[in-house]
N, C-alpha and C positions, 0 to 999 in steps of 0.2 A: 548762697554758696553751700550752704550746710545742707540743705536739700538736694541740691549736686551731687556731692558726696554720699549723702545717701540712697542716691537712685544709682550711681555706678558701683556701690556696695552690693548693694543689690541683684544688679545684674550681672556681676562677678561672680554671686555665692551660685545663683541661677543657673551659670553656664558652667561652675566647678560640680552643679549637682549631679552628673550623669555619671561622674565619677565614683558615686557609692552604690551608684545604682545595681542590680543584682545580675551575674554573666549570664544572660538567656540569650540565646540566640537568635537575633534579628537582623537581618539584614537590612542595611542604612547606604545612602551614598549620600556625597557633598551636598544636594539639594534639602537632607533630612537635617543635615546641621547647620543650615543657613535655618530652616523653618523654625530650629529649635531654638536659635537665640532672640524669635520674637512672640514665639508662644509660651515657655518657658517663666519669664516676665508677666505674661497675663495670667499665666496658673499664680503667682504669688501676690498676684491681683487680686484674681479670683477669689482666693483664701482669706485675705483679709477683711475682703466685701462679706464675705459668709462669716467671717466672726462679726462683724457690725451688725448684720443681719438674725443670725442666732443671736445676740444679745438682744436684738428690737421683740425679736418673733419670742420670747423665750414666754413671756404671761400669756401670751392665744396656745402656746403648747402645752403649757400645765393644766390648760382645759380639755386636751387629745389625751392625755393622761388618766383623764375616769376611767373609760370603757376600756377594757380590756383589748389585745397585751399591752399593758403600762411600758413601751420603751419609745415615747415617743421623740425626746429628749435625745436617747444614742440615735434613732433614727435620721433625726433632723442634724443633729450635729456629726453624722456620716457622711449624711449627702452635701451638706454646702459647704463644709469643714476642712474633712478627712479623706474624703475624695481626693478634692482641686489638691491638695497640699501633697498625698500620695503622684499623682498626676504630674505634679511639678517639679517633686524633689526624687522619687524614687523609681520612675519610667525610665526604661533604657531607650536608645535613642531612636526613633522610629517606629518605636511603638506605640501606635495610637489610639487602639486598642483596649489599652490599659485601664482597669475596670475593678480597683481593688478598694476598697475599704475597710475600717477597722472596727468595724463594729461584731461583738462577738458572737457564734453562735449559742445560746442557753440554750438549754436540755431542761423539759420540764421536769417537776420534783414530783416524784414518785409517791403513789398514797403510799402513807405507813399508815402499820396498824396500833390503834391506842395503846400506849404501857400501861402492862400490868397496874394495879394499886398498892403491889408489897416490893418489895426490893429486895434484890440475891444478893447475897453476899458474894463479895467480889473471890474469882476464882487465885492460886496462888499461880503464877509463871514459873514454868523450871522452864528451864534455859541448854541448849546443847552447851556441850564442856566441848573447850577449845581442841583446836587438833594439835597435837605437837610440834615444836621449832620444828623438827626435823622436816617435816611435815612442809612447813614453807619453804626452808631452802631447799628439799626438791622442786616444788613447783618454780622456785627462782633461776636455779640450772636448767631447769625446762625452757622455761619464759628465756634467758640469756640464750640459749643454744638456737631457736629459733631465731630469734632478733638477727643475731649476724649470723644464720645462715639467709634471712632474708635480705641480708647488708649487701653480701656478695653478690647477689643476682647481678 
C-alpha cells in the first residue's frame, strides 16, 4: 500500500513538473502530453538508477581523477545525475531535445608572477565625499516624474 502511494506521488510531482519548467517556445500537441506522462516517470527513474550508480562507480572514478583535468567526479555525476533529473523536471513539454547539464564551465588559473620578498606598506583609501541631500531628491523628482509618466502610457 505504502508503495502505492508512493509511486502515484510520484507520478503526480512528474506530471506537475512542466509546470516550472522555463516559457521557451515549443510547439507541443495532445500526442506530446500523453508521451510525457510515460517518459517523464522513467527520467525519475533514470535519476535514481544514476545515483545507485555514481555511488557504485564512485572508487573506479577517483582513479580518473590522477591524470589531468581532475573533474571526473562533476563529469560523471553530470551525465547519469544531472542530466536525467534536468530532462525530467525542467524540459518544457515536447522538447526532446533538451541537452542541459549542470556542470560548470572553469576557466583555467592564470600564471602569476612570484611575490616580491618585502612587503608595501598598505596604501591609505580616501574615499569620494558624498553628494548633497539636495542632490538625491533631485534625482528622486526625476526618477517620480518618469515613473508615472511611464504609468500613463
Amino acid at each position: 500500500m505504502k508503495l502505492r502511494k508512493l509511486f502515484v506521488f510520484a507520478l503526480f510531482a512528474a506530471l506537475a513538473a512542466p509546470g516550472f519548467a522555463d516559457n521557451q517556445k515549443v510547439e507541443s500537441d495532445g500526442y506530446d502530453l500523453m508521451a510525457e506522462m510515460v517518459l517523464r516517470p522513467f527520467g525519475i527513474v533514470a535519476t535514481i538508477i544514476g545515483a545507485g550508480v555514481y555511488a557504485g562507480v564512485s572508487p573506479v572514478t577517483a582513479l580518473f581523477m590522477i591524470p589531468k583535468p581532475h573533474n571526473s567526479f562533476v563529469a560523471l555525476a553530470d551525465t547519469i545525475i544531472c542530466k536525467p533529473f534536468k530532462w525530467t523536471v525542467m524540459r518544457p513539454v515536447g522538447d526532446y531535445r533538451y541537452n542541459e547539464g549542470c556542470a560548470r564551465k572553469v576557466q583555467p588559473v592564470a600564471y602569476q608572477q612570484p611575490s616580491p620578498h618585502f612587503v608595501e606598506s598598505p596604501q591609505p583609501v580616501v574615499s569620494e565625499t558624498e553628494p548633497p541631500i539636495e542632490y538625491h531628491q533631485d534625482i528622486n523628482k526625476k526618477l517620480d516624474a518618469i515613473y508615472k509618466k511611464e504609468m500613463m502610457k
